[in-house]
C-alpha positions as CSV (number, residue, x, y, z in Angstrom):
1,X,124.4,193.4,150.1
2,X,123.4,196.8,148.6
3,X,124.3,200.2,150.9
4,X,122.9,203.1,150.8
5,X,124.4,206.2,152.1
6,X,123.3,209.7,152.7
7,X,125.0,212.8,151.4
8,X,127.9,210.5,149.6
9,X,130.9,212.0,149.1
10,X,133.0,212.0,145.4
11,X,136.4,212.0,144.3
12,X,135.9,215.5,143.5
13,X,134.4,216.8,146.8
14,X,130.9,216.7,145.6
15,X,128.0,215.4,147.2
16,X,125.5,213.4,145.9
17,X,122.0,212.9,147.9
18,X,122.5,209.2,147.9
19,X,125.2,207.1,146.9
20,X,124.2,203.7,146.6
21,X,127.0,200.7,146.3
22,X,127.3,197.1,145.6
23,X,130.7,196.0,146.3
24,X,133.6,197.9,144.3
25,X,130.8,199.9,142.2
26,X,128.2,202.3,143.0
27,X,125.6,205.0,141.6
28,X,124.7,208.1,142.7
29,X,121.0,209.6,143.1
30,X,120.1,213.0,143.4
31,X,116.7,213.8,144.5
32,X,114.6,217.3,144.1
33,X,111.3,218.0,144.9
34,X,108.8,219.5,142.3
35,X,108.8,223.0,143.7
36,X,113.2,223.2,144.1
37,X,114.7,226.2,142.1
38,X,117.2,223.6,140.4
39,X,114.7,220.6,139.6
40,X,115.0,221.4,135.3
41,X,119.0,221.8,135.6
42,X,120.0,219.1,138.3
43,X,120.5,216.0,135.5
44,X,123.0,218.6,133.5
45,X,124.9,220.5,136.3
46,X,124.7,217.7,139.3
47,X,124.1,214.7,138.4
48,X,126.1,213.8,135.0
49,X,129.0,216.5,135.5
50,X,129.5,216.0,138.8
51,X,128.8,212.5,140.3
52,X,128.1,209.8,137.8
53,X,132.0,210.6,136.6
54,X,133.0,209.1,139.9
55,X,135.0,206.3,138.8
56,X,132.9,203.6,140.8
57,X,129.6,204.8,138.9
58,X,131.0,204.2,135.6
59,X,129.0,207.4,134.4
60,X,125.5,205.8,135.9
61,X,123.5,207.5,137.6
62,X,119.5,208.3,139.1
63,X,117.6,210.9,139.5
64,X,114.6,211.5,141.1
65,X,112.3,213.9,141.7
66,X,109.2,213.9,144.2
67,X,105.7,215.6,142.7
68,X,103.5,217.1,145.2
69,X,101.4,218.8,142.4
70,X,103.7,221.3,140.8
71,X,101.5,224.2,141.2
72,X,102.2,227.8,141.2
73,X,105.5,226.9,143.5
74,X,107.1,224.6,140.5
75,X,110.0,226.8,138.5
76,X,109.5,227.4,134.9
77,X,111.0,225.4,132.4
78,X,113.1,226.9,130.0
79,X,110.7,226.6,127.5
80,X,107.0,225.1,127.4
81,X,104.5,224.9,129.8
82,X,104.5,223.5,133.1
83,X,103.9,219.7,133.6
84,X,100.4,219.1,134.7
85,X,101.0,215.4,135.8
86,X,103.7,213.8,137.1
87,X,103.6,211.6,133.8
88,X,104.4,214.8,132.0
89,X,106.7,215.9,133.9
90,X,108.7,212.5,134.0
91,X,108.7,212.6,130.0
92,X,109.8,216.3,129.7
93,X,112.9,215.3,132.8
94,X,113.7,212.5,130.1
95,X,114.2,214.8,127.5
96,X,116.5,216.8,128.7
97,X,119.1,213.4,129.1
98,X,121.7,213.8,126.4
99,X,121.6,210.7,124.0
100,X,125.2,209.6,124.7
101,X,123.7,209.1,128.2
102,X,120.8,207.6,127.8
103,X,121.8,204.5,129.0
104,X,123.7,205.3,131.7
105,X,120.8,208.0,133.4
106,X,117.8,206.9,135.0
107,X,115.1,209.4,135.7
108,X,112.5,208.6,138.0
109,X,109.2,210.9,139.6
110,X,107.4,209.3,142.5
111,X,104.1,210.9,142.5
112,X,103.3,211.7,146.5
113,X,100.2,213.5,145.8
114,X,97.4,210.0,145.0
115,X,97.9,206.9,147.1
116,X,97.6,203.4,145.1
C-alpha cells in the first residue's frame, strides 16, 4: 500500500516533486532533467536541507534525474568536464552526497535517450 503523490507538501512549506509514503513514513524524490539550471545543486539545496528533514522521511530521500544526452544545453559543473554518459553523470551526482548521508540519499539517472 505505497502512495505516491505529486508536488508533496513539507512541514516547512516546501515542495518536493514526489512524496512517496508507506503508512506513518515517507520519502521524498526530487527529479531534474539533464539540461535544468539546478540539476548539480538540487541534492544540497532541495533535497537534504529541505525535504528529507521532514520528520516522516527520517532524513531519506531520492533523487533523480532524467538524461536526454546532456549536450550543449546541460549546465556546467562546478568543476570538471561535462558527463558524456549517463553512467558518468550518475557517479559524478553521487559524489556530491555528503558521507554522513550516504545512506540515507539515493541517486538515481534514467537514461531516456537508448531503449533496452
Amino acid at each position: 500500500s505505497i502512495e505516491c503523490q505529486p508536488e508533496a507538501r513539507h512541514s516547512n512549506e516546501k515542495r518536493s516533486d514526489i512524496w512517496c509514503t508507506f503508512g506513518q513514513w515517507g520519502v521524498p524524490v526530487e527529479i531534474k532533467r539533464d539540461r535544468h539550471r539546478d540539476m548539480w545543486r538540487a541534492i544540497n539545496q532541495q533535497l537534504i536541507p529541505k525535504y528529507s528533514i521532514d520528520p516522516r522521511a527520517q532524513g531519506f530521500g531520492i533523487y533523480l534525474v532524467l538524461w536526454f544526452g546532456g549536450g550543449s544545453q546541460m549546465p556546467a559543473p562546478e568543476s570538471g568536464r561535462k558527463p558524456a554518459t549517463a553512467a558518468q553523470l550518475l557517479q559524478r551526482l553521487k559524489e556530491q552526497v555528503p558521507a554522513e548521508q550516504a545512506r540515507l540519499i539515493t541517486v538515481h539517472v534514467i537514461d531516456c535517450c537508448h531503449t533496452p
